[in-house]
C-alpha positions in Angstrom: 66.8 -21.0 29.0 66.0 -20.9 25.6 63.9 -18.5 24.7 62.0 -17.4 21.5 60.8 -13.5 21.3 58.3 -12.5 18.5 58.0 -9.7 17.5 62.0 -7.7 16.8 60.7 -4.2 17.4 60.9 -1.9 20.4 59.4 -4.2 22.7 61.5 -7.6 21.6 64.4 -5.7 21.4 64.1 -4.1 24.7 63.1 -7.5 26.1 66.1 -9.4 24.9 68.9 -6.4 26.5 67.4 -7.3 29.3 67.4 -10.7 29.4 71.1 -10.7 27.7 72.5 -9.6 30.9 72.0 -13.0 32.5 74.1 -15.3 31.1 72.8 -19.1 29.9 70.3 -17.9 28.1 69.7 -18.5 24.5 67.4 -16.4 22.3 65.8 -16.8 19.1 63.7 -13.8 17.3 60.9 -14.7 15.0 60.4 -11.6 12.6 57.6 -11.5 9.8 59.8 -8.7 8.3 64.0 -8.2 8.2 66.0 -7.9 10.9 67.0 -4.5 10.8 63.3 -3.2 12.0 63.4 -0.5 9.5 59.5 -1.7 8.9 58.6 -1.1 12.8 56.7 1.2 15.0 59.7 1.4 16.8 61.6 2.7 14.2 59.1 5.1 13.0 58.7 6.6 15.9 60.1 10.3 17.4 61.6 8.5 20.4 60.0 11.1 22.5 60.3 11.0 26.1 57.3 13.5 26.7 56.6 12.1 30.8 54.6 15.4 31.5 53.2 16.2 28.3 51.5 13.4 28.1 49.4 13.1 30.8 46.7 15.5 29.5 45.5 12.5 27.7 46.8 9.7 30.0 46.4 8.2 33.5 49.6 8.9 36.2 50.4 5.6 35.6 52.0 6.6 32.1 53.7 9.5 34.1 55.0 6.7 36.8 56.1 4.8 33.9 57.9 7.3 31.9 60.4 8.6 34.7 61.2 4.6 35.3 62.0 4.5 31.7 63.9 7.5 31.6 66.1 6.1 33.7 66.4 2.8 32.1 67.5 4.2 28.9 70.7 5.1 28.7 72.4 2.0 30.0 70.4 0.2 27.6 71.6 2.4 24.9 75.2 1.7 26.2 74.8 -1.4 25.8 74.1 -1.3 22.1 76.9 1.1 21.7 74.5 4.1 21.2 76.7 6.4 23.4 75.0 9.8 21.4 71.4 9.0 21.3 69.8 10.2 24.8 68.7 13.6 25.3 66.9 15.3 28.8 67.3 18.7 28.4 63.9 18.8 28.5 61.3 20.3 26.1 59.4 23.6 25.2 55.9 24.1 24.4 54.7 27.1 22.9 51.5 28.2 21.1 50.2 31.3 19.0 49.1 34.2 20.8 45.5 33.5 19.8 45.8 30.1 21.5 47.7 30.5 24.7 44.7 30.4 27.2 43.9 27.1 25.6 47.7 26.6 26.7 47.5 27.9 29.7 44.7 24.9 29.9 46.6 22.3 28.9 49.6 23.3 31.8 46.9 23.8 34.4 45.4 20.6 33.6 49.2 18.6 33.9 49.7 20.4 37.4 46.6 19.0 38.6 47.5 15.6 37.9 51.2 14.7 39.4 53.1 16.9 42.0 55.8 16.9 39.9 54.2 19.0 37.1 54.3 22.0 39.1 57.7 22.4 38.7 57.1 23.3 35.0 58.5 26.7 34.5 56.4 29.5 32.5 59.1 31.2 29.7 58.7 35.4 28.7 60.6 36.0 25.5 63.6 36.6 27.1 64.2 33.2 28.7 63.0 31.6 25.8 66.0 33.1 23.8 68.2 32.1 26.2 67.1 28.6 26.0 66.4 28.7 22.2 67.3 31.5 20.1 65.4 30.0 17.4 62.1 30.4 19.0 62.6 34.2 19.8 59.6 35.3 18.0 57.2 33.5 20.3 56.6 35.3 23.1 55.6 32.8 25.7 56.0 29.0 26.4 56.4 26.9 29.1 59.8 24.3 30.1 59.4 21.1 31.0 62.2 19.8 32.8 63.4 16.6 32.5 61.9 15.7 29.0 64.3 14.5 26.6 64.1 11.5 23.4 66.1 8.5 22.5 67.3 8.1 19.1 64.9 6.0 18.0 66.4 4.8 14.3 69.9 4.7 15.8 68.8 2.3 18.6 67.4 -0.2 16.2 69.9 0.1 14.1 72.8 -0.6 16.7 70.7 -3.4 18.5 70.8 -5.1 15.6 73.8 -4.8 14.8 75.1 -5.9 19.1 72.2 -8.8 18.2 74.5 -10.1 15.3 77.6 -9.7 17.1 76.6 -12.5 19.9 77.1 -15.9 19.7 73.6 -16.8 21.4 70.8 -14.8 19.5 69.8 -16.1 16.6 67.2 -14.7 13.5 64.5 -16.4 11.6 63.3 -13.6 9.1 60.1 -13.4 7.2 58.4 -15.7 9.3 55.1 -15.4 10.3 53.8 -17.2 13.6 50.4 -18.0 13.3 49.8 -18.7 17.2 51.2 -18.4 20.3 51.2 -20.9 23.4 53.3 -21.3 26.7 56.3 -22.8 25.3 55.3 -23.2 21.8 55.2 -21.5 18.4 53.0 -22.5 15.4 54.5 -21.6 12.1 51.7 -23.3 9.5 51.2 -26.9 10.7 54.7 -26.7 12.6 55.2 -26.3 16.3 58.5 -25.4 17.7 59.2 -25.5 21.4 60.8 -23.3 23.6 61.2 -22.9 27.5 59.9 -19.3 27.3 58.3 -17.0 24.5 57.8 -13.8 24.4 54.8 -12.0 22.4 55.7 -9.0 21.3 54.3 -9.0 18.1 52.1 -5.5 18.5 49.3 -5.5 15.8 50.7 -8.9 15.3 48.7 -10.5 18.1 45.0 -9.4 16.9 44.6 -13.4 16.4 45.0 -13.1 20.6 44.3 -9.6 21.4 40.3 -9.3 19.8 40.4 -5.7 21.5 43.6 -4.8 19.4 43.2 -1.9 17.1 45.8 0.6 15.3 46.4 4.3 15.2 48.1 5.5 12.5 51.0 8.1 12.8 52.4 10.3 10.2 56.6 11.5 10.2 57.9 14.1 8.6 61.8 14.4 8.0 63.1 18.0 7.7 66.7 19.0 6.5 67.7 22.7 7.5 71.2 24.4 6.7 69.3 27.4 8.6 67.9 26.3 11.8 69.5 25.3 15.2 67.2 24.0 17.7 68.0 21.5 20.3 65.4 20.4 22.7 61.9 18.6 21.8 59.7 21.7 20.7 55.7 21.7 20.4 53.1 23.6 19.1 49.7 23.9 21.3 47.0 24.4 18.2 43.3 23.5 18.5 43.5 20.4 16.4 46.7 19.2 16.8 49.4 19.3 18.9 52.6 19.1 16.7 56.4 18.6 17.7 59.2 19.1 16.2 62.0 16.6 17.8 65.9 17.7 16.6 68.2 14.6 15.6 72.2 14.4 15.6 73.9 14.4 13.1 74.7 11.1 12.7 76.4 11.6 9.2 78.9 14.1 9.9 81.5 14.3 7.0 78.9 12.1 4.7 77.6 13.8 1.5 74.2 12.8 0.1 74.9 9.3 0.9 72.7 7.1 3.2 73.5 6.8 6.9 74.0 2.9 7.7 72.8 3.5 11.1 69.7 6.2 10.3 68.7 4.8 6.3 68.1 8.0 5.8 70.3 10.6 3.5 71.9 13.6 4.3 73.5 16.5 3.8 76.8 17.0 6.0 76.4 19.9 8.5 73.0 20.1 8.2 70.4 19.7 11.2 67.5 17.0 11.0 64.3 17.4 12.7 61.4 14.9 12.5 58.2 16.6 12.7 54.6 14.8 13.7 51.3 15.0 15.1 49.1 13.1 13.4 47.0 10.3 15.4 44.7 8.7 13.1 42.0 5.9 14.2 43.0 3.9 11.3 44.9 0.9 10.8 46.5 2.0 6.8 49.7 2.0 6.3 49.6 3.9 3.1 51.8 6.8 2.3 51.1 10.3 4.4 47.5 12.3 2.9 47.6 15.9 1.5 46.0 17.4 4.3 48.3 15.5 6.7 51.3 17.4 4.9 49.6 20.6 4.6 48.9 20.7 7.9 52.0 19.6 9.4 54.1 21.4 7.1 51.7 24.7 7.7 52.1 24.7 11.4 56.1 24.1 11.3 56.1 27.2 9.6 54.5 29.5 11.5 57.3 28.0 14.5 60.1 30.0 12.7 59.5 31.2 8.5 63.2 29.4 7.9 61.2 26.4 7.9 59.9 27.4 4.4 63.3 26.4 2.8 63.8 23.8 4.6 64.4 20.3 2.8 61.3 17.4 3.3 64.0 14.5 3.1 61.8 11.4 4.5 58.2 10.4 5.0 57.4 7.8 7.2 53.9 6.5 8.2 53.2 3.5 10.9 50.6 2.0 13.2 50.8 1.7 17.0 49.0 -0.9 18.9 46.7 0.6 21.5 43.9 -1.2 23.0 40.0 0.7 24.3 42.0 2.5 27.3 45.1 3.1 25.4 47.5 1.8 28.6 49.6 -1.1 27.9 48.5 -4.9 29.3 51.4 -7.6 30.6 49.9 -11.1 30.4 51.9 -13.8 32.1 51.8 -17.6 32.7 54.5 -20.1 33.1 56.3 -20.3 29.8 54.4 -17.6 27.8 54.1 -13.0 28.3 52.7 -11.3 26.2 53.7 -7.4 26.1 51.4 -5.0 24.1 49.1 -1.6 23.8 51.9 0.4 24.1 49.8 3.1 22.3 52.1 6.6 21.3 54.0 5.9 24.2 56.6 3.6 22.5 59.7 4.8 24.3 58.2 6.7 26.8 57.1 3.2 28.3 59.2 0.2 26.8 61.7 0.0 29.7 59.8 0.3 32.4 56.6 -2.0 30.8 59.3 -4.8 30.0 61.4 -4.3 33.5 58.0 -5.4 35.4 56.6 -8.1 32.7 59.8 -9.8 33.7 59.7 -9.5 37.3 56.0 -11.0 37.4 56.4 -13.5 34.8 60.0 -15.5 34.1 61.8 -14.2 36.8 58.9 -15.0 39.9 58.3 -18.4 38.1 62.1 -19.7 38.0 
């Protein structure tokens, strides 16, 4: 078939691996931005795959969701040649002493929700050190097994790069596509014609998706000579919940030079972390605000005071698409799916979301 995918972020990317494994098909992406995705949710993002922690907030189906996609990820990174980018060690959460009942709270409240939660295992300082010496000064958290992340820069970056490589996938950059029909793509007063197309275009689609809206997300880069720690970490705090998500070193034996897969510079040896929170009703994409950085930058360093000489290396600020109930929608009709609302849960979901919107839609109608 030949097959047109807007949208080259998470989503499109995701969509065209899988459709790559059948052979015939030819695929086309429509981008409004480059190629590389650099400018992308997707790439923004932590890559976190937080299936428990995030059910506080959302319905069991995200849970259901999340362990299908964890174990859709790492032949999809495979493919792409990421062989280094999958983590599921699980994750630690922790909180201050004057906050662990609220804590306490937030564990009781994932138990209640999925069977599987109850298997989430309360830490005392000694087993904390033993997981993460780092964290030794807290004296209580809580492991959640099975939690892990995906390199989220890396996978753009080597999709694009196995994208290139083929023979059947083919870029048109820095084009914007006005409308979307089964079959058909409007560019201006142009209409191109396809056998299938794919909308993946997230905040893209508002001129479809009225109910559309953006949250805004805020990512802080850290560079630390003087801190080893290897699994997802968060902080429980009454107004925000931050994490601090460790990344490989994907620059080993590079000196202040930028990565080619990561666009980001850094020091050889040292250990990156991306640190967030923020989730901001708000469609600007404007640099990060004072208080953003005070507060995210305040709360890493009461996690450990090594922190404080640690090096702020990036910034990065995006919008996800979320619609009212903040769960994803799959639209589907002969020729034309739409995949969107993926909300925060970027790569918690992606897999799985786009495994089923192809199942129901080209797949059950060929």
């Amino acid at each position: 078939m030949n097959i047109a995918i807007v949208g080259a972020g998470l989503v499109g990317r995701v969509v065209a691996l899988n459709l790559l494994r059948e052979e015939g098909h030819t695929i086309t992406f429509f981008e409004q931005g480059n190629q590389d995705g650099t400018a992308s949710a997707g790439f923004t993002a932590a890559g976190m795959l937080a299936t428990f922690a995030e059910l506080e907030t959302a319905e069991s189906v995200i849970f259901e969701y999340g362990k299908r996609s964890v174990k859709l990820w790492p032949k999809l990174l495979q493919e792409t040649g990421v062989y280094d980018g999958y983590q599921q060690e699980g994750s630690i959460i922790t909180a201050h002493s004057q906050d662990m009942s609220e804590l306490e709270h937030f564990i009781t409240s994932l138990r209640s929700k999925v069977e599987e939660a109850k298997e989430i295992k309360w830490l005392g300082q000694k087993e904390i050190s033993t997981l993460e010496p780092e964290l030794n000064n807290h004296h209580q958290a809580f492991y959640l097994k099975g939690e892990g992340q995906v390199d989220s820069q890396r996978f753009i970056a080597f999709s694009t790069t196995y994208f290139n490589s083929l023979a059947n996938v083919f870029w048109r950059e820095h084009t914007k596509v006005d409308k979307i029909e089964a079959g058909k793509i409007h560019i201006g007063k142009n209409i191109e014609c396809f056998d299938w197309v794919f909308d993946a275009r997230g905040l893209g689609a508002k001129e479809y998706f009225t109910d559309l809206r953006g949250v805004r997300g805020e990512l802080i880069w850290i560079e630390s000579n003087d801190i080893t720690i290897t699994r997802p970490t968060r902080l429980l705090h009454p107004r925000y919940k931050l994490y601090i998500v460790p990344r490989k070193n994907g620059c080993e034996g590079i000196e202040l030079e930028h990565c080619k897969e990561c666009k980001i510079a850094q020091t050889a040896n040292s250990k990156r972390y991306i640190v967030g929170a923020s989730e901001i009703e708000s469609e600007d994409n404007s640099p990060i605000s004072v208080r953003s950085s005070l507060e995210l930058l305040s709360a890493l360093f009461t996690i450990h005071p090594s922190f404080g000489e640690a090096r702020v290396v990036n910034i990065e600020t995006n919008c996800r698409p979320a619609f009212k109930d903040n769960l994803p929608r799959i639209e589907n009709q002969k020729g034309l799916t739409r995949i969107n609302g993926l909300y925060r849960h970027g790569y918690l979901l992606a897999p799985a979301i786009v495994e089923e919107a192809l199942n129901r839609g080209i797949r059950e109608f060929n």
